[in-house]
N, C-alpha and C positions, 0 to 999 in steps of 0.2 A: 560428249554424250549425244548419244542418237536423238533428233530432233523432226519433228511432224514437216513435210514440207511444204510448200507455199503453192495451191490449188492455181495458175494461170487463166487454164482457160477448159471450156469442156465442153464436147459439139457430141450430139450422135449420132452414128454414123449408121446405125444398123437397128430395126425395129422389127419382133417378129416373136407371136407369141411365143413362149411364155418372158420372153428377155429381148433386153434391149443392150444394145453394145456404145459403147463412150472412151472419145476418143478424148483424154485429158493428158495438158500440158502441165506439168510441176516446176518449179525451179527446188535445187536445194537451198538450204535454209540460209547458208554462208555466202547464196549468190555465186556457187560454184558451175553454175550451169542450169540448161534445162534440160528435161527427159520426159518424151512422150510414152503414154500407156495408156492401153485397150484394157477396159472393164466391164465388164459381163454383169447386168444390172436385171435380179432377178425375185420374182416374190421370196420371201421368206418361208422352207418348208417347215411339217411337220411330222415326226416318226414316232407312230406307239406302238408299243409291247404292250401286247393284249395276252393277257394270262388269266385262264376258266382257275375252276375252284381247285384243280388236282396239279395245277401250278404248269402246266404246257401252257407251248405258247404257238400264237396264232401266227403261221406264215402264210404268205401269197404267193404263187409262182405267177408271171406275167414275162411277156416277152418286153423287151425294152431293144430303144430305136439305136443308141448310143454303144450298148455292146454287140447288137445286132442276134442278142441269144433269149433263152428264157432266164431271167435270172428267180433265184428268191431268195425273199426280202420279208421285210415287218410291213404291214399297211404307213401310206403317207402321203401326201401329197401336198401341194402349194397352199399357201395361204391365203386369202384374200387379201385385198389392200383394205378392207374397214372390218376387219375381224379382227380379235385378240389368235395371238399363238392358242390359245386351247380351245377359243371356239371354233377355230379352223382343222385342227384337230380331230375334237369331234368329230364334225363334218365331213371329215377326209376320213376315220374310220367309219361310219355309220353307209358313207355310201359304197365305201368299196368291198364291206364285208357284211353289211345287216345289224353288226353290234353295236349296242349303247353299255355305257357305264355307268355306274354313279357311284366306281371310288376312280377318278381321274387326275395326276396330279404330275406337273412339271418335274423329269427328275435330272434335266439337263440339256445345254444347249453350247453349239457351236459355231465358229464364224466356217461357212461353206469351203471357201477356199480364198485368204485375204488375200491374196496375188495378183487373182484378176476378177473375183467374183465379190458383189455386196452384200450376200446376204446371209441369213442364218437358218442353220436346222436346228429345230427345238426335239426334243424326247420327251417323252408322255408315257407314264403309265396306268393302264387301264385295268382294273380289274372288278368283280363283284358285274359280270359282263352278264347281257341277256339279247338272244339274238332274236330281233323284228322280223327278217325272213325278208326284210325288204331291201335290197341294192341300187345305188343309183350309180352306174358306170359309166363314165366318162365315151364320148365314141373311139377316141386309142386306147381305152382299157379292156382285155379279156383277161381275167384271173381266175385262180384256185386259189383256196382258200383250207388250211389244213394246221389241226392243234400236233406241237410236236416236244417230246420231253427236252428239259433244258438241257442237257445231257446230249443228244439228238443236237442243240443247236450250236451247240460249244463247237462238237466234230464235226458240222457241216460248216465251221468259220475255221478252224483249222485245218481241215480236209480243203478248202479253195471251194466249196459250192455256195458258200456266200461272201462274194467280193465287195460288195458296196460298201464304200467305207465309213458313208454315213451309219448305215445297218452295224457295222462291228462298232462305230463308235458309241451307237444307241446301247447294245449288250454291255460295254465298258462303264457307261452311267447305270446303268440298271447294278452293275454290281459293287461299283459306288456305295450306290443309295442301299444295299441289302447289308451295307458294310457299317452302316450305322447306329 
């Protein structure tokens, strides 16, 4: 039976917002050895599916540093380190888009990538939505913002214009939770 291994030692080696990098030694468990590995130590994000009253749903287009393109995506962003997942949520829809909610509710969450990364993405859905008109963008964020039929988002995740896999994973809980 696969067993947890035995934590050595853990230095880090690379500091820089938004993540820090950790250089951790393990032994396995039976004392077969050690093996070193690089982990990527990063806030906890947040993605919501924000759906008005005719059941579209709210995307953002932004360029993004890591694919080097515009992608689009659901609103999200980092957590705070002294915020709950939904007030950071909130927060990360209300400034990136103008929207509040007050039907908001957890409908699913994932570990980022256990391999080399710590943290989790949480999914939120948002609806009973009223937009302030007010944005608070980040100075790397310029976006659009634009409601589009679920139908509309199905064939831009199987057409490839939405690769993020957190985003198709967010759609996959959302249909989950409708399956209930």
């Amino acid at each position: 039976m696969i067993k947890k291994w035995n934590l050595i030692m853990e230095n880090k080696v690379f500091s820089s917002k938004p993540f820090n990098v950790y250089k951790k030694i393990y032994e396995k468990p039976e004392k077969r050895g050690k093996f070193s590995a690089f982990v990527i130590q990063t806030p906890d994000w947040a993605n919501i599916i924000v759906r008005n009253k005719k059941k579209e749903i709210l995307l953002i287009r932004q360029f993004r540093f890591g694919s080097d393109k515009v992608e689009l995506e659901i609103p999200g962003g980092c957590i705070d380190s002294d915020e709950a997942p939904i007030d950071g949520a909130r927060r990360e829809l209300k400034e990136e888009t103008g929207y509040i909610s007050n039907k908001f509710q957890q409908i699913g969450v994932v570990d980022a990538n256990p391999a080399i990364q710590s943290n989790k993405c949480y999914t939120f859905l948002a609806e009973n939505i009223t937009n302030t008109g007010i944005r608070n963008l980040d100075p790397d964020e310029d976006l659009e913002c634009q409601f589009y039929p679920m139908e509309d988002v199905q064939n831009f995740i199987r057409d490839g214009k939405i690769t993020n896999t957190y985003i198709i994973a967010a759609f996959h809980w959302l249909s989950l939770y409708e399956q209930k």
